[in-house]
N, C-alpha and C positions, 0 to 999 in steps of 0.2 A: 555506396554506403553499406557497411558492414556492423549488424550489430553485435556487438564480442557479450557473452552473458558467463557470469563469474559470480559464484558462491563468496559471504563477505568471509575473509580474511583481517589477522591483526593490522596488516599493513593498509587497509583499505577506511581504518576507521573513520580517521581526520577526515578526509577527503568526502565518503558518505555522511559525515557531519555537517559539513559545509552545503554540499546537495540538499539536504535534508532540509535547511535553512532555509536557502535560497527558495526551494520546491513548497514550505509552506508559506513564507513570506507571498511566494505570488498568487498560490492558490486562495489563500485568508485576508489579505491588504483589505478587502474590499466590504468585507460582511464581516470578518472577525474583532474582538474588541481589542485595542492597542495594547491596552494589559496583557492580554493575552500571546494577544504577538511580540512585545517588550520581555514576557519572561521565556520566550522561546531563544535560548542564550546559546553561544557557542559552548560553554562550559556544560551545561545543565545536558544538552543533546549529546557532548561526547560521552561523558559519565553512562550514560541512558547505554549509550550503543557500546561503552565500554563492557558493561554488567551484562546486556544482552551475549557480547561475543565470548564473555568465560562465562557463562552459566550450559554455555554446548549444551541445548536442551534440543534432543531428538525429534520435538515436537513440532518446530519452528525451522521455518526456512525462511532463509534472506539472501535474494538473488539480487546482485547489480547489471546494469546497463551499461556499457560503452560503443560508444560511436566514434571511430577515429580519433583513437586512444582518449575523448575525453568523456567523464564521466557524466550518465546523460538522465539514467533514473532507478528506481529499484522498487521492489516489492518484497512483504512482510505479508508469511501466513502461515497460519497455525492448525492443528489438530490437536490440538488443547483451549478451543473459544475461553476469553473470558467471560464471556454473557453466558448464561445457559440461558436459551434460547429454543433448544431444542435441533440445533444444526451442529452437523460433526465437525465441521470447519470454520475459521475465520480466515478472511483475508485482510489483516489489520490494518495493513500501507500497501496504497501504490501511489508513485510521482515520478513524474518526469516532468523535466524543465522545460519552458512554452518555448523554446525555440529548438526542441526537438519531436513536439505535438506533430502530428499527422505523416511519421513516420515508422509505424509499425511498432513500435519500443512499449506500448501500454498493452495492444495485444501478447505481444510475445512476452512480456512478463507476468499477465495472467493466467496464458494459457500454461507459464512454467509453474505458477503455484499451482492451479486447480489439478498438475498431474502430481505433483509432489503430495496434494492431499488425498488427491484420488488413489495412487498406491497405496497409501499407508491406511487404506480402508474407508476412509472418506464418502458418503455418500450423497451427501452436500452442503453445501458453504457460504458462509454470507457475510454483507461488509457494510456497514453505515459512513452515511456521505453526509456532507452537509447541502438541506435541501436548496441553498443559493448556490451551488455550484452545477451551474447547468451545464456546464461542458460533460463532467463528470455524472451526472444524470443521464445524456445521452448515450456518452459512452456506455455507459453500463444494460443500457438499455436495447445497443445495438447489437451489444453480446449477449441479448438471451437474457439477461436479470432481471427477473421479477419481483416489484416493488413489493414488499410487504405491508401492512399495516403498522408494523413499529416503529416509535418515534422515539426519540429521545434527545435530551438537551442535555450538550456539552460545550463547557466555555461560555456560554450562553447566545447558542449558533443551534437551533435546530438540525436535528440529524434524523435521515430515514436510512431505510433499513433494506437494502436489497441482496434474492436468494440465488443459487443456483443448484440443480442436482447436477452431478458430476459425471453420473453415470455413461450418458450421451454429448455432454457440452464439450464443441471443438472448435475451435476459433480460425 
């Protein structure tokens, strides 16, 4: 098993759309409200990642995942946080699809953002999970991320807030 890791491209939109779907469909079925998961539309996420890939903002990196040529997960993150927060970074998305879970592809695409934000001055970074996602609690937790105190609701799904400094974090 070979994981191939590729910068998104025009040609890769569709396709990271469909992932994208699939990837919160399974992460959210379970704790998210059907609304919410009903306006997560093929349309509305192409649009999304359409505007994301011609807005080429230097600030943001979006790396995909493949594993024998098929499309397996990807990560979003920024040096431009929405939140001020008081952190240089955000790591907005990571997902991979459950039947490529516990093969390397969540580390390695972490560790590809946190060096993306770490050159570009970065000194540390942070991402809110939803607190019923306990896989993704673990993980996050097995790499060093230290839960903060911030909460916030979105969708209407509690969200905490976990950090990292960059300076030392290697996965």
């Amino acid at each position: 098993m070979t994981i191939e890791l590729f910068e998104l491209q025009q040609e890769d939109v569709e396709n990271l759309t469909r992932l994208h779907i699939a990837a919160w469909n399974e992460t959210y079925s379970s704790y998210m409200p059907s609304e919410v998961l009903k306006g997560n539309t093929f349309e509305s996420r192409l649009k999304s990642w359409q505007e994301t890939l011609d807005k080429k903002d230097p600030s943001l990196f979006v790396l995909l995942a493949k594993i024998d040529n098929e499309l397996a997960g990807f990560v979003v993150a920024s040096i431009d946080p929405r939140d001020k927060l008081g952190f240089d970074a955000e790591l907005m998305a990571i997902y991979v699809l459950k039947k490529f879970h516990k093969q390397g592809i969540g580390k390695v695409l972490m560790s590809s953002a946190f060096e993306f934000c770490r050159t570009r001055g970065a000194k540390n970074i942070y991402l809110w999970v939803a607190a019923e996602n306990m896989k993704a609690l673990e993980f996050y937790s097995k790499f060093g991320g230290k839960k903060e105190s911030l909460v916030k609701n979105d969708h209407g799904v509690r969200h905490v807030c976990f950090s990292w400094g960059l300076a030392h974090t290697k996965f």
